[in-house]
N, C-alpha and C positions, 0 to 999 in steps of 0.2 A: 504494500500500500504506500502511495507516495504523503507523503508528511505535507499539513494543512498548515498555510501560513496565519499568522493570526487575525491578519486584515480579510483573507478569505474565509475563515471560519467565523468572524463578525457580521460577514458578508451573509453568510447561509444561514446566521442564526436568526437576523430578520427576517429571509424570507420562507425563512416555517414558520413564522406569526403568522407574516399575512394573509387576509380574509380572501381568497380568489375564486369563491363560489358566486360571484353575482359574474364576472367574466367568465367562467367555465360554461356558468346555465348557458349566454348569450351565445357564445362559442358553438353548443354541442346545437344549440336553436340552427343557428347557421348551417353546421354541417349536416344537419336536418334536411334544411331546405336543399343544399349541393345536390345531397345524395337523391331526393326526389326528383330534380331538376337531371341525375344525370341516369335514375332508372325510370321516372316516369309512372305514376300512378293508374293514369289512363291517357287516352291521346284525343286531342284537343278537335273541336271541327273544326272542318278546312274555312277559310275565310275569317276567323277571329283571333289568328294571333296576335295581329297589334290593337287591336280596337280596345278603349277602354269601355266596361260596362256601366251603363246608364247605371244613375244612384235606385231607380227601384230593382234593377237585376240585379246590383250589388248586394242590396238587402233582403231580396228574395233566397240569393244564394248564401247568406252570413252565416247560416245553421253548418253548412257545407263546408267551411272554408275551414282551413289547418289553422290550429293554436297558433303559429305566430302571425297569419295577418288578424287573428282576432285579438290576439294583443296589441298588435299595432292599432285595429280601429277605437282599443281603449286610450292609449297614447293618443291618438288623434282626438278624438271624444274628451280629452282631459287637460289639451292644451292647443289646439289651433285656435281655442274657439279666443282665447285670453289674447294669444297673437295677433290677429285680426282686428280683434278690439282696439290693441296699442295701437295697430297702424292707423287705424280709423282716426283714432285719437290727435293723432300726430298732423293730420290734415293734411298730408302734403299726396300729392298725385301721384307720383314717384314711389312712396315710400307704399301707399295702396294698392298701385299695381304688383309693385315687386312682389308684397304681400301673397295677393293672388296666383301670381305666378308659382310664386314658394309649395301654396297650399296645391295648385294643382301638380305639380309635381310631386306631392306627397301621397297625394291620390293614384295617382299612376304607379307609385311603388306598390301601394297597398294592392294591386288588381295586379302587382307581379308576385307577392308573395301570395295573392290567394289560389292565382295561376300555379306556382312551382307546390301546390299537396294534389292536384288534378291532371296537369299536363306530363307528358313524355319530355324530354331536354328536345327540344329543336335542334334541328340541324344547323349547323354552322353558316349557310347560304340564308337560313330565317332572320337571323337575330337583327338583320337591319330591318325586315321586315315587322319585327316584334318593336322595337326600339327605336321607331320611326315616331309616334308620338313625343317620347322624349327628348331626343332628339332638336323638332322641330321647335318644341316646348322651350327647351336651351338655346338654338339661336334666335327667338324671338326677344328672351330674357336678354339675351348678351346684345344686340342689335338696339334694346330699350336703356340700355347703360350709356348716358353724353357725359364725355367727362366735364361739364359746363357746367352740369347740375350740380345744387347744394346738396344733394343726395344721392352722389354717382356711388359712393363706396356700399349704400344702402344695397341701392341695384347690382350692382358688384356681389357680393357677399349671396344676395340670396340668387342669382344667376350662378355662382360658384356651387352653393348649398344644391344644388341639381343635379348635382356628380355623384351625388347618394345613390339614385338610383340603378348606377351602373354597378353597385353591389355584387349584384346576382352574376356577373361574368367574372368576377375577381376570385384570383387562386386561393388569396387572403382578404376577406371581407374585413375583418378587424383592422387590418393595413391600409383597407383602402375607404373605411370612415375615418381612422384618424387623418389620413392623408386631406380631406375631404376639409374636415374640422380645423386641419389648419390653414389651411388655403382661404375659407370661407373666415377666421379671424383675421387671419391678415388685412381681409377687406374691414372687417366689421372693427375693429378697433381704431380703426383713423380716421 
């Protein structure tokens, strides 16, 4: 056995403390979702891969849907509504659009996480076609950012905050929120 220095064994004593059950739950959620996403449940019908579902098919289908977009609809249910309000608050046009935009792209995750417990993984030639809302979504957002405005960094930030949803293709989901998180303060901080 190789001999533990003392700063390394200070090193590991901390991290047997610490708490890493609320990352692990989110983690295995994740790999959850991968692994559906790359054996498939069931297979989707032809013509609605990219289409978001109208809010009464969303809610018709909620019973249906996998624990984690029904978490997320509680997340959404327990804090867009507060968000929306600030912007409102805030009066500025810019900052209410942004807003909107943020919220529909959160929507659009939500109908990809409710998609990956129902569909098969799409083929690789799909995903532009699944991710074409998105997509369009972001350079609308990025296209509504002048940097002239007193609230370019606003639009900034929540046009960056869009990059969320490309989750679902990443090797490392947790790598590529935070990556996400910092890009999106970058803006939001100035």
């Amino acid at each position: 056995a190789l001999p533990i220095s003392g700063t390394r064994l200070a090193f590991l004593s901390i991290m047997a403390v610490l708490d890493l059950s609320p990352f692990n739950t989110i983690l295995a959620r994740l790999e959850g979702v991968a692994d559906r996403l790359e054996q498939g449940a069931a297979a989707a019908p032809q013509g609605s891969a990219g289409a978001a579902p109208s809010a009464p098919a969303a809610a018709a289908a909620g019973a249906d849907d996998p624990a984690i977009a029904l978490a997320f609809d509680a997340f959404l249910q327990s804090h867009i509504s507060a968000v929306e309000s600030a912007a409102k608050e805030i009066g500025s046009q810019d900052v209410t659009e942004a807003t909107e935009t943020f919220v529909e792209g959160f929507r659009l995750l939500r109908g990809l996480l409710a998609a990956s417990g129902k569909c098969k993984k799409p083929a690789d030639a799909d995903w532009g076609t699944i991710f074409k809302p998105v997509m369009e979504l972001g350079q609308k957002a990025n296209k509504a950012c002048d940097s002239r405005s007193e609230y370019f960094q606003n639009r900034k930030a929540c046009a960056e905050a869009l990059n969320i949803t490309m989750l679902a293709t990443s090797p490392s989901p947790p790598s590529h929120v935070q990556n996400v998180l910092e890009t999106f303060d970058f803006h939001a901080i100035k």
